[in-house]
C-alpha positions as CSV (number, residue, x, y, z in Angstrom):
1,X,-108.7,-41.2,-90.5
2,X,-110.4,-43.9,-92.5
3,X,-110.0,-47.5,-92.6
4,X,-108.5,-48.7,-95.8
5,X,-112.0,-50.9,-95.9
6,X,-113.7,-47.5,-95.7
7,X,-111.2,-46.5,-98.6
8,X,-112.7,-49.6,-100.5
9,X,-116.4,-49.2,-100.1
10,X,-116.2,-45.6,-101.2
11,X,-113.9,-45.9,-104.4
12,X,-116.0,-49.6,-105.0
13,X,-119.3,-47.0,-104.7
14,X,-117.7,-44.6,-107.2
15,X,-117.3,-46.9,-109.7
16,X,-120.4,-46.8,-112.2
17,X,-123.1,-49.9,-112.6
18,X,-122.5,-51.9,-116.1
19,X,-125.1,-53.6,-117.8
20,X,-124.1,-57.8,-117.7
21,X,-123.2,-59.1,-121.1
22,X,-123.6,-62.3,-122.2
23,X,-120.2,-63.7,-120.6
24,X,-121.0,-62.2,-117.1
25,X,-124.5,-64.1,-117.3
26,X,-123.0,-67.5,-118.0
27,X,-120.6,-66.9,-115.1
28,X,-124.0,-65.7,-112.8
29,X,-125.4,-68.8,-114.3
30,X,-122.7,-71.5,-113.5
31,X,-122.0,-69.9,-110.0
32,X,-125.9,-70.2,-109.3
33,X,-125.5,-74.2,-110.3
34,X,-122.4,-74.1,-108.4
35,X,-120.3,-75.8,-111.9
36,X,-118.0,-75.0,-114.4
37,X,-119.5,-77.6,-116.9
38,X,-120.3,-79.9,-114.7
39,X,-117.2,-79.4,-112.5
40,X,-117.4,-78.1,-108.8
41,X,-115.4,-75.1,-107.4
42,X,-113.2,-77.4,-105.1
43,X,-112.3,-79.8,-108.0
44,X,-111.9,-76.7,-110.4
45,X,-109.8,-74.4,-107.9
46,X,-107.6,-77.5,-107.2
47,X,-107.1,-79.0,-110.4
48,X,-107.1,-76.0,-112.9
49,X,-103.7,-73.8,-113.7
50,X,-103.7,-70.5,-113.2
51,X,-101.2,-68.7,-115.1
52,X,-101.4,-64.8,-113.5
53,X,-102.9,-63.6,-116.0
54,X,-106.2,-61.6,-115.6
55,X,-109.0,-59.8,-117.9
56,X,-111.1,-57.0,-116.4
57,X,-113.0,-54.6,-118.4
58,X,-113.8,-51.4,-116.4
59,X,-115.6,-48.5,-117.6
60,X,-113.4,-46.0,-119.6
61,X,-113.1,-43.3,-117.0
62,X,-111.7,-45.9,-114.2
63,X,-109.4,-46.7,-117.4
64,X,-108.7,-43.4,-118.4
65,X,-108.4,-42.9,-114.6
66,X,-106.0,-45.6,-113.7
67,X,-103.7,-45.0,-116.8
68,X,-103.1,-41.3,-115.4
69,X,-102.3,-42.5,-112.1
70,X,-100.1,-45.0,-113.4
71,X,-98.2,-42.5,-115.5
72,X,-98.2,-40.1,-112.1
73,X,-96.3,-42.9,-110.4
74,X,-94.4,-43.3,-113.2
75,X,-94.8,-47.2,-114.0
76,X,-96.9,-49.4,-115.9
77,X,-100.7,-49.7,-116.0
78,X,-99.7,-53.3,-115.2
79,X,-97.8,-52.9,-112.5
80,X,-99.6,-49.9,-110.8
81,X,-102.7,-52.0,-110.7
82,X,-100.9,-54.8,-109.2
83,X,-99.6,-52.4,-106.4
84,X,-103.5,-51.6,-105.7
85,X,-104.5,-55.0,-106.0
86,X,-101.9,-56.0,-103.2
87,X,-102.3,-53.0,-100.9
């Protein structure tokens, strides 16, 4: 039987490599200076709001994927990858 971290590394392995865009090298970029405009991580997890709400893009299979498990399950895209996210 595998460990549900096994589980992880081999779905995280099947996932295919995307190029950075410009938004994911800013991010690479502030992380690297440790700021968010010249805000630290303590101040910024601390003081910011965070509303629930997030945006991933995935490669279309993993899309295409998730949407046909979802349907499967018989729920939302919303709320089956919520389920995963919490397992």
């Amino acid at each position: 039987m595998t460990t549900l971290q096994e589980e992880l590394q081999t779905k995280i392995a099947s996932i295919p490599e995307v190029e950075p865009d410009i938004i994911d090298l800013q991010m690479i970029a502030d992380k690297d200076n440790d700021t968010d405009n010249g805000i630290s991580w303590d101040t910024y997890k601390t003081e910011r709001t965070f509303n629930g709400n997030i945006s991933l893009r995935v490669p279309k299979d993993l899309h295409r994927s998730l949407v046909g498990m979802a349907k499967e399950q018989g729920v939302s895209l919303n709320q089956y990858c919520l389920y995963k996210l919490a397992k």
